[in-house]
N, C-alpha and C positions, 0 to 999 in steps of 0.2 A: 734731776736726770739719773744721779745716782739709786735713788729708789728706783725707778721704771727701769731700769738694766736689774736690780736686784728681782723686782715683780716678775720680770721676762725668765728669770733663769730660776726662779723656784717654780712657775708654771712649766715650765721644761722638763724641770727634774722631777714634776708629777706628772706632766706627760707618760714620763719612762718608767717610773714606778707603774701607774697605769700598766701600761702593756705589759711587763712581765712579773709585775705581783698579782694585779686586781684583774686583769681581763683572764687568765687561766682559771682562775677559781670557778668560772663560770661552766666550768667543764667538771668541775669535779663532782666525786660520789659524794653522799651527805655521812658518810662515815672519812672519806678524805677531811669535812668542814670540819667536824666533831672532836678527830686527831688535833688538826691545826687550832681549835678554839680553846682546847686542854692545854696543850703547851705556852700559850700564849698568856693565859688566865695564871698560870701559876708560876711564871716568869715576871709579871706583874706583880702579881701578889708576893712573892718572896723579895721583889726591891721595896714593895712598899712595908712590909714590917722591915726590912733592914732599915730605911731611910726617914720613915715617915713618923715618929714617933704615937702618936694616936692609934696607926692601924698595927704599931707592936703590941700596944695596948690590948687595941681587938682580939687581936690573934693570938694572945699569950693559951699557952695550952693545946694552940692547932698547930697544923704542920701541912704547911704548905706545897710543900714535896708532894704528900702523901694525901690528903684529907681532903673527900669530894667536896666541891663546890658549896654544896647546901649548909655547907659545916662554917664557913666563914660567918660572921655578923655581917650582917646587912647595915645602911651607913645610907642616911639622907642629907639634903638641903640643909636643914637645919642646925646639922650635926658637924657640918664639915665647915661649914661657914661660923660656927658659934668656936670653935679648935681649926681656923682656918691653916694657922701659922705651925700645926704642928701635922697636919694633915697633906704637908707638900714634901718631896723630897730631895730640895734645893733650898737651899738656908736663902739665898737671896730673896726667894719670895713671903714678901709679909702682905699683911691683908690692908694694914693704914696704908702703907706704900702705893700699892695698885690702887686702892679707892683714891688716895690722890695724884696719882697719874691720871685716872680714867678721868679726874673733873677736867682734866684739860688736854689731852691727849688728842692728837691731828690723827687723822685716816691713815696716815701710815705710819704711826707710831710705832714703836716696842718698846716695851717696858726690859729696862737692862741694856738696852741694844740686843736682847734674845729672845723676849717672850711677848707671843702675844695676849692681850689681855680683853675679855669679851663679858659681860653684863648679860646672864638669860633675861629673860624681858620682864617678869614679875606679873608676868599672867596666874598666877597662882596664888600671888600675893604675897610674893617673899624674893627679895633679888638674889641674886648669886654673881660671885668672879667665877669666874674659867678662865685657866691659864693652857697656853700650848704652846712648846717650843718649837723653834724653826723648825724641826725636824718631823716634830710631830704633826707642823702644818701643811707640808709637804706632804706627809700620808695624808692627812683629811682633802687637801686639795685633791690628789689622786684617787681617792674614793668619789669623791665630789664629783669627777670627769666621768667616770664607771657610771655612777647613779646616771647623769647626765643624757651620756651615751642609752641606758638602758631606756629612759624615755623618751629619747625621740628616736631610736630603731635607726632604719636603716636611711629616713629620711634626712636630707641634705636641710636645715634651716637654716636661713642666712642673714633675718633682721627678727632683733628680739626684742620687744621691750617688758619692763619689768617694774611693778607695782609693789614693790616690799619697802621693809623700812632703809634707808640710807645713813643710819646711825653710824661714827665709827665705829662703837662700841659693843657694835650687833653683830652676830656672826651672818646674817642675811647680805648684809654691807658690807661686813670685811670677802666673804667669797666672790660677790657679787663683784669687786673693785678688785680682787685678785684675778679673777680669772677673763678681765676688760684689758685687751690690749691695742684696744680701738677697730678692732676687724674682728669677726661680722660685728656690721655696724647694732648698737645697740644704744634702745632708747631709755634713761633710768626716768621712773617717776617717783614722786612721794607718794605711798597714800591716802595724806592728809590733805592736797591737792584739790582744789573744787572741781566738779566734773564738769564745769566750762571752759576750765584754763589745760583740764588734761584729752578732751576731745581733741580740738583744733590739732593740736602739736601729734598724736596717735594718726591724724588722716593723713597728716603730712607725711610720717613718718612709715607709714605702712605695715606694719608687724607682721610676720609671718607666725610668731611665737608670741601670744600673750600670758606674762609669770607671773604669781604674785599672788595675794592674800585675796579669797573667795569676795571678800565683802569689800575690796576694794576694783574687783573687775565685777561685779555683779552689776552695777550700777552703769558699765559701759553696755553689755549685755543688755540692757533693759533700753538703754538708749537708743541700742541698734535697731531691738524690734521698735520701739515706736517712730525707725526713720528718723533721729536726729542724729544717727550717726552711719559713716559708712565705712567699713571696717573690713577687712577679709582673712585675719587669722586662718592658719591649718590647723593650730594646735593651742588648744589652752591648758596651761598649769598652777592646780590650785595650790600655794606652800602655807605653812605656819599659820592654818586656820583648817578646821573642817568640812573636809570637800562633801557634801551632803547630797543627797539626790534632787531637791530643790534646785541646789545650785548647776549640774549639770543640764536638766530639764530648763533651766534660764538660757545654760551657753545653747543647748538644740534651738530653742527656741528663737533665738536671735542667729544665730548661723546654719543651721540645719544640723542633721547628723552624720555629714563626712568631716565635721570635727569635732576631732577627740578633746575629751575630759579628761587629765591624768590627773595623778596627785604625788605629791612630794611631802614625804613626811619628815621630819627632821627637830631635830634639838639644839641647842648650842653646845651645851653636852659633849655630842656623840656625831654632831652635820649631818650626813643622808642617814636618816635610818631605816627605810623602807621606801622603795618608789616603785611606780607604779607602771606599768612595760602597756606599749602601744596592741590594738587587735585585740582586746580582749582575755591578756595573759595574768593577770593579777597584779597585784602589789607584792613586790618580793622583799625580804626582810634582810638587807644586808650583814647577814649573821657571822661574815669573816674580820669585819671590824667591829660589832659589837656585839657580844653574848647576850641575848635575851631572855629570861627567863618570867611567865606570866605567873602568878600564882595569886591565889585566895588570897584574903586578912588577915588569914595566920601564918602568912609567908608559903605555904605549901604551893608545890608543882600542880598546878591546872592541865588538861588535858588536851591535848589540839582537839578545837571545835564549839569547849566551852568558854566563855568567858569568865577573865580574871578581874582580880579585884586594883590589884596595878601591876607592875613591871619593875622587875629586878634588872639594873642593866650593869655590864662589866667591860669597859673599854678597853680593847687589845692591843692597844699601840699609845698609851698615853701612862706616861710613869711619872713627867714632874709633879701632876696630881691627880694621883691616881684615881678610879673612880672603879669602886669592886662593890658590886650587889649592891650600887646604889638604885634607890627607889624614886621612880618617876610614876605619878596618881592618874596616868594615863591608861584607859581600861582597852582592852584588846583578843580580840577573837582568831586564832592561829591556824591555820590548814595546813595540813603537810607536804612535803617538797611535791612539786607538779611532775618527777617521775624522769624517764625520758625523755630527753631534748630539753628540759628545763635547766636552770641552775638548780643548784643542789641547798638554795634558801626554802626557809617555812614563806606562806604566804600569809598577808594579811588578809582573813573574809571582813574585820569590821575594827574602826578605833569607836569606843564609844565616850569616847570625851574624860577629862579627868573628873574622879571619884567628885575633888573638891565641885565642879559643877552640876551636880543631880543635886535636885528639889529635895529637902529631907523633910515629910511631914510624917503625921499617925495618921494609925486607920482606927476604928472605932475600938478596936479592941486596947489601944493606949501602945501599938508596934509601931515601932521607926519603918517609915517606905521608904525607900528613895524612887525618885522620875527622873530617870533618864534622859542626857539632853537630845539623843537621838528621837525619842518617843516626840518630846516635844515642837521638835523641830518639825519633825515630820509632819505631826498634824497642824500646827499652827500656822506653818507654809503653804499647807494645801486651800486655807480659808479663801475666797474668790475673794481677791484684792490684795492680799497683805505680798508687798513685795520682802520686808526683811523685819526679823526680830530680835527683839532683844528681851530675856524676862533674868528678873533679879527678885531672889527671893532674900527679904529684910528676916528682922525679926516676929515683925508682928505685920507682914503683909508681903504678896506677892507682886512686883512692880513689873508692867507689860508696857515694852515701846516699841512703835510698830512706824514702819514707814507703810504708805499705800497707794494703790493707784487711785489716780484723783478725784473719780466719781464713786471708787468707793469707802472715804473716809470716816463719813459720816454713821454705815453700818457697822463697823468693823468693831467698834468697845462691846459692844451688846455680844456679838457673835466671838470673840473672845472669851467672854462671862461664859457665856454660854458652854463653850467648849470644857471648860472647867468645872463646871457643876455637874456636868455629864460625866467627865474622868474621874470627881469623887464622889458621884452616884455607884458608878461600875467598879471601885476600887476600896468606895468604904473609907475614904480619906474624912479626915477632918481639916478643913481647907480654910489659909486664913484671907484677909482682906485680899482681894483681886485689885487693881489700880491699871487700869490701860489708856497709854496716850498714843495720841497717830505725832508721829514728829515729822521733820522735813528731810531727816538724814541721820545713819547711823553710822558709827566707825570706830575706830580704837583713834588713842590718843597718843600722846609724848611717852606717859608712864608705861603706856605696853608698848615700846616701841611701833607704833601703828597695826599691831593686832586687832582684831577686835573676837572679844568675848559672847557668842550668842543668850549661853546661858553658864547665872554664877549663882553661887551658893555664899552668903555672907554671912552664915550661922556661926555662932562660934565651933570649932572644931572641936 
């Protein structure tokens, strides 16, 4: 009882943060966001060389006062979790400690009685802690409501149900269980759920809003059109997977086109980091709680419009661990603020998947390519039959798993081949072993907290 009076009254005090820190921003000029993202970044940055020992380190010789942005060392996954314990700026947090909290830690835990402690999922291939204090999760909660708000508009929804992972350890399940105070009714699912045991309980239950990871509602989608299910969503939200044109071409498909296909992009990181506004407005880049910065290979600023090589990102309201110019391999194409009437965020035109997931082969001439898992998706979705893919490129061969429609299993390995000799016919690749099988089901598992990976790159790096 004492937790759900605590749940109730930090969802309150991000209600009100809400309305008068994160709903006015929506009004401002993009030189209002730019003022406030300066002050904030270098507010950060000066507690964390006072407190952090590691980013004194970094910063020995900068001056944070004074010295743009670009001037700081940039600081990844590997780096902050390999110098966990000297990279926070709270003496309480050690890194054995929270790993052995997290093996055991209930859904409403806190690590200290103050921090929460969350697991990115290791889609990448590398895990990480994130830590946030109360306070800090009060602002992410409050952003959280803002993103929220921004996608479903002005529409009233009032039953939701929701296909993400239910870890506690996950930050999909920790918001997901903060912000459930039993009204509007909402239904949770797994996504590792058989889709016999998650139909029934969905018809019951009616969704107005279906949430959750593309590859885990695609398969209701597909149910629908063939009539074994009956369903009537307003709104579908793809989170913590790839919302692709495939996959929206599925929701039309099964519901028609007065329902929307939005997207929620998000990190454990950072929570909302871009979502996606109803009618046709874009995907907005919530850039008052995180500094984005897209840039090349060699760290430099990329220009709105071109695509970068990853993302520099600088969290403006998190100081026990801090997170300045760290690097997320997630590729991204930028538009500028939509102008009048908009909010004063850059827009998203395209994520193209993290760097780690492009295909790396040569082309005749002995040059590293990489293939894009958008490229691939696109066309290998479009094959007449293939409902979902999965391609993993080994060492010494490319593996292709394919769910399909049922009469057409049998063509789909050849026409696959096929697809592929004709991209390193047209591209001059030197292509190795192809391996295509039709399976009966594809998903993410325990290890990625029920993500699933379209396309992965197992090369060594």
């Amino acid at each position: 009882m004492l937790q759900r009076w605590r749940q109730a009254g930090d969802l309150l005090r991000a209600a009100y943060l809400k309305r008068v820190r994160f709903d006015p921003v929506l009004r401002w000029t993009p030189e209002q966001l730019a003022a406030h993202q300066e002050r904030r970044w270098r507010a950060v940055a000066r507690l964390a060389a006072e407190r952090a020992p590691l980013y004194r380190e970094l910063y020995r010789g900068v001056d944070p006062e004074r010295a743009p942005l670009r001037d700081l060392p940039p600081v990844d996954k590997a780096l902050l979790m390999g110098r966990f314990d000297e990279a926070v700026t709270d003496p309480a947090l050690r890194l054995a400690d929270l790993e052995a909290f997290l093996r055991a830690a209930g859904p409403d835990d806190l690590f200290r009685g103050r921090f929460r402690a969350l697991l990115t999922s290791g889609s990448t291939g590398r895990r990480g802690v994130i830590v946030y204090d109360r306070e800090e999760w009060v602002v992410t909660l409050a952003a959280s409501l803002r993103g929220n708000q921004v996608l479903t508009g002005d529409r009233p929804f009032r039953r939701l149900a929701t296909l993400t992972s239910t870890h506690p350890s996950y930050i999909s399940g920790r918001l997901l269980r903060a912000t459930d105070l039993g009204f509007p009714p909402r239904l949770t699912l797994d996504p590792e759920e058989p889709l016999g045991d998650v139909l029934p309980r969905l018809e019951r239950f009616r969704p107005e809003v279906l949430f959750g990871y593309p590859s885990a509602i695609a398969p209701i989608a597909r149910a629908q059109a063939d009539g074994r299910a009956r369903l009537r969503p307003r709104r579908v939200i793809g989170a913590g997977e790839a919302v692709t044109p495939a996959f929206r071409e599925a929701v039309r498909a099964a519901w028609g086109h007065g329902v929307e296909v939005l997207d929620l992009y998000a990190t454990t990181e950072t929570g909302a980091l871009a979502v996606e506004a109803p009618g046709g407005r874009g995907r907005y880049l919530l850039e008052d709680a995180t500094l984005v910065e897209v840039v090349d290979g060699r760290g430099r600023p990329v220009p709105d419009g071109e695509r970068g090589d990853h993302l520099l990102i600088t969290c403006l309201d998190r100081t026990a661990q801090p997170l300045i110019r760290y690097r997320v391999s997630d590729r991204l194409v930028l538009d500028p603020p939509g102008g009048a009437g908009h909010p004063p965020f850059r827009r998203v035109r395209a994520i193209e998947g993290r760097r780690e997931d492009a295909l790396r082969l040569e082309n005749g001439r002995g040059e590293r390519v990489e293939v894009h898992p958008s490229l691939l998706l696109g066309a290998l979705l479009e094959l007449p039959g293939v409902r979902q893919v999965h391609v993993v490129q080994e060492v010494d061969r490319i593996e292709v798993s394919l769910v399909a429609a049922g009469d057409r299993a049998a063509d789909l390995p050849a026409a696959v081949g096929r697809w592929f000799e004709a991209l390193a016919r047209e591209r001059d690749l030197r292509l190795p072993r192809v391996v295509v099988r039709v399976v009966p089901r594809l998903g993410g598992g325990g290890a990625t907290m029920g993500k699933f990976r379209p396309v992965e790159c197992r090369l060594p790096a």
